[in-house]
N, C-alpha and C positions, 0 to 999 in steps of 0.2 A: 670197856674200850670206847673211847670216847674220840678218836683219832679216825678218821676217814680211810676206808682201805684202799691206796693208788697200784700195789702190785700185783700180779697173780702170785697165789700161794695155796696152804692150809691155814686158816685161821681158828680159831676157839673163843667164840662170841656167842650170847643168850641168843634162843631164839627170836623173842622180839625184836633186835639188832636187825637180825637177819632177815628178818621178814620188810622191815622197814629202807632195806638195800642200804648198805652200809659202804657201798663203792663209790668213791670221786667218780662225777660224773654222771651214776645212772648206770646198772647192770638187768640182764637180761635172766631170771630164772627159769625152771624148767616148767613152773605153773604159769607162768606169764606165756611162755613161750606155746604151750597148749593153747592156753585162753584168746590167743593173740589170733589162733587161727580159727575158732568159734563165733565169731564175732568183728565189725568193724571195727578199724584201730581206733575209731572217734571213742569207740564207748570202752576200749580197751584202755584207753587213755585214762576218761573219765572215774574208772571202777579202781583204776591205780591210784588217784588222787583221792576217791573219793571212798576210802573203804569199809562196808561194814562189819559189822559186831560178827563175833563168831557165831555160828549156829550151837545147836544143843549136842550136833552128831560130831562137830569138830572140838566141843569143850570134852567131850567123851572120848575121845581122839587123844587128847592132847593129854588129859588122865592116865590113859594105858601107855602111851610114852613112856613119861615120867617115870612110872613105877616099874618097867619094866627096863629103859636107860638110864636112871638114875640121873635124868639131865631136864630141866623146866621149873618151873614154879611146882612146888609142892601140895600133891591132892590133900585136900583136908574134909573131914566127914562131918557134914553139918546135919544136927538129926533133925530132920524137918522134910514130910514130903512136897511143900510147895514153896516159892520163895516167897508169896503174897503176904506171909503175916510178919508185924514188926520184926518180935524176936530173930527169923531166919534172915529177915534183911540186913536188921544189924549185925547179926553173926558174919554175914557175907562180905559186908562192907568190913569188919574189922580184918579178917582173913584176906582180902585182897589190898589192904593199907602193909597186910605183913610181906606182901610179894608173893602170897599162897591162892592155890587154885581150891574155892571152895566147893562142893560138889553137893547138891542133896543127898538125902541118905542109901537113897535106892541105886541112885547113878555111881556114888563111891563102892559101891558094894558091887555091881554089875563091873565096874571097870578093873576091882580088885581081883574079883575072879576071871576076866579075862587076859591081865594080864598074869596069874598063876598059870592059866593054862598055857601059856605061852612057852614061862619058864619052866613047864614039865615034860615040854616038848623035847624028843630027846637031841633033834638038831636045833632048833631054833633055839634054846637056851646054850647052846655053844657059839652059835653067831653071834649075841647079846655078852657073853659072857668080856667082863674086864680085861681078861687075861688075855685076849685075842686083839683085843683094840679100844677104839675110843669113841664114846658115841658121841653124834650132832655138831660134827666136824665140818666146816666151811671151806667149800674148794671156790677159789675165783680162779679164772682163765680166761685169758683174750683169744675168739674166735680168730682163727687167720687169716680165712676168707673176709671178714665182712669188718676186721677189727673191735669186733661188739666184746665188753668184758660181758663176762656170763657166770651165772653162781649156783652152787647148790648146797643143799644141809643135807649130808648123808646121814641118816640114824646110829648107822655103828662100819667105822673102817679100820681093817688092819693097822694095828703100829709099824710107826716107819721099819723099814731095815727087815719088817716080815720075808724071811726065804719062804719060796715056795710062791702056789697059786693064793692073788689077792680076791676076797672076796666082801664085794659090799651088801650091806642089808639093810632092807627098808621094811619095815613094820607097816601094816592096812588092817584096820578094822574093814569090816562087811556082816553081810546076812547071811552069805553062803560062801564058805570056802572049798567046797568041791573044784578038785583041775578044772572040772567042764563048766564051771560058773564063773571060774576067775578067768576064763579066758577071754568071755564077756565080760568084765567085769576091766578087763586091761583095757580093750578093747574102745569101751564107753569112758573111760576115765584118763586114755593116754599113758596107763603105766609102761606102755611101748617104746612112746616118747621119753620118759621118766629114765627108764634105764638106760637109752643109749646116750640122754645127755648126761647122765652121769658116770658115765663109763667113759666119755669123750672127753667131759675134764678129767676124771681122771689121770688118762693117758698123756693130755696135752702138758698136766702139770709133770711128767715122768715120772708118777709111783711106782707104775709097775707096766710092761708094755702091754700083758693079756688079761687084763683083772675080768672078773665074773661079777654078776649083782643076782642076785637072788632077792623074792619080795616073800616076806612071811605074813600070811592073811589069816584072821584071827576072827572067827564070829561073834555076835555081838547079843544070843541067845543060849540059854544050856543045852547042850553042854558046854559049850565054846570051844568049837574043834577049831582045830589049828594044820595049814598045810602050807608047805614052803615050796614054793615051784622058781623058776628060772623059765626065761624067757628064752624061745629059739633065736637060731642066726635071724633065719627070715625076719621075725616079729620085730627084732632088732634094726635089720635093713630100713623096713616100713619104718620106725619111732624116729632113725634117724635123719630119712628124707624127710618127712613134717618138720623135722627143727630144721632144717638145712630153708624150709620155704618159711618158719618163723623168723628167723636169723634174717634173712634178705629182706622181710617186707618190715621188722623192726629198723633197720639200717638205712632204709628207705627212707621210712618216716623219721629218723632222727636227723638224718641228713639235710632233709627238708623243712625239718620241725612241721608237717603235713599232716595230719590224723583223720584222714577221709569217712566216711560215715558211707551213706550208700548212694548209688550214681545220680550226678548231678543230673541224666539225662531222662527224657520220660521214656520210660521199661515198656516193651509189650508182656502182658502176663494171659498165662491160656488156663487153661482149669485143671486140676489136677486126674487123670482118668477115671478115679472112682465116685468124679462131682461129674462127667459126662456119660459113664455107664447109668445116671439116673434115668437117662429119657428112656431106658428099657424096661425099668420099671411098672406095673399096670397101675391105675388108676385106684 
């Protein structure tokens, strides 16, 4: 697709695309929209223009996708444990001239068996499965309040014209998939935020008025257990106030074309209590 996307819709474009915002204009994702509020929009700005390489835990990420949605660049098992010597480089480089994700040996193997474990699951392989839906499907929709287009890549969503409850799924690698870690785990990562802005376009495009989102988290150690939990109304509430104060201070800044960094003013700063419990300290 080489055509700029002006409407809200469903789209069906590579990842890459997607990542690179493929909206006339300038769109607002649900990563952005986390990161947005971690940080000033000066370097929020800068980290958008300016972005790096993927890590090693998001190349392993993008691995268990693939094999498990059937949708990315294709893992390829390069037999080599380091990429330091010629031979693996050029095997790397020829693999990635083919549009393919090459993996070392260990990390192809570790990603193969977590995505198996995945699909043995006995829900999570029905969430994934073809015959339910489409994976890595692009929702664009224009906020109402603030008019920001806003996007997201759903892993796997019902096909249209699904009777019944719509349910979205999102795939997470982690170290621990226990309920009581992934709550932490939402928690620190914004998978709070995550569901409700996609649950929001969702809705805003009309698929369906009450769709659900479920996140399937998948460890990243043997055995590689697997747990698919749903997030409460509350947790929801909370994801979707954060994007509601993303959304306005994005719209802010675009309005202005402004990207403030930190205050222009000099700050009084006091000590933190556990740097002035030191004077109790003895000698």
């Amino acid at each position: 697709m080489s055509a700029r996307i002006t409407e809200p819709g469903v789209y069906d474009i590579p990842a890459d695309l997607y990542h690179r915002d493929p909206v006339e204009g300038g769109s607002l994702s649900s990563t952005g929209a986390r990161r947005l509020l971690q940080m000033p929009p000066a370097r929020w700005r800068y980290e958008l223009e300016h972005p790096t390489p993927p890590t090693p835990a998001m190349i392993l990420g993008t691995a268990v996708h693939t094999l498990i949605l059937g949708a990315g660049p294709k893992p390829v098992r390069v037999d080599a444990k380091r990429w330091d010597s010629k031979a693996a480089k050029e095997a790397r480089a020829e693999e990635e001239a083919l549009g393919n994700l090459p993996l070392l040996a260990d990390t192809y193997d570790q990603a193969f068996a977590m995505a198996s474990a995945v699909l043995r699951h006995p829900v999570a392989r029905k969430l994934f499965a073809p015959a339910r839906g489409k994976s890595e499907q692009v929702l664009v929709w224009r906020d109402e309040e603030t008019g920001v287009m806003c996007r997201a890549m759903v892993d796997h969503m019902p096909h249209a014209g699904t009777v019944g409850l719509h349910i979205l799924a999102d795939l997470k690698t982690t170290t621990n998939a226990s309920p009581r870690k992934v709550a932490k785990t939402v928690a620190d990562f914004g998978y709070d935020q995550q569901g409700a802005w996609y649950l929001d376009g969702y809705r805003a495009l009309g698929l369906a008025p009450d769709p659900a989102m479920v996140f399937v988290f998948v460890e990243k150690d043997p055995p590689y257990l697997v747990s698919v939990v749903e997030l409460d109304q509350p947790a929801l509430i909370v994801g979707g106030e954060l994007n509601r104060r993303a959304l306005d201070l994005y719209a802010r800044c675009r309005a202005t074309d402004t990207w403030p960094g930190y205050s222009p003013e000099i700050e009084l700063v006091s000590l933190p209590a556990w740097a002035s419990a030191r004077l109790e300290e003895p000698f």
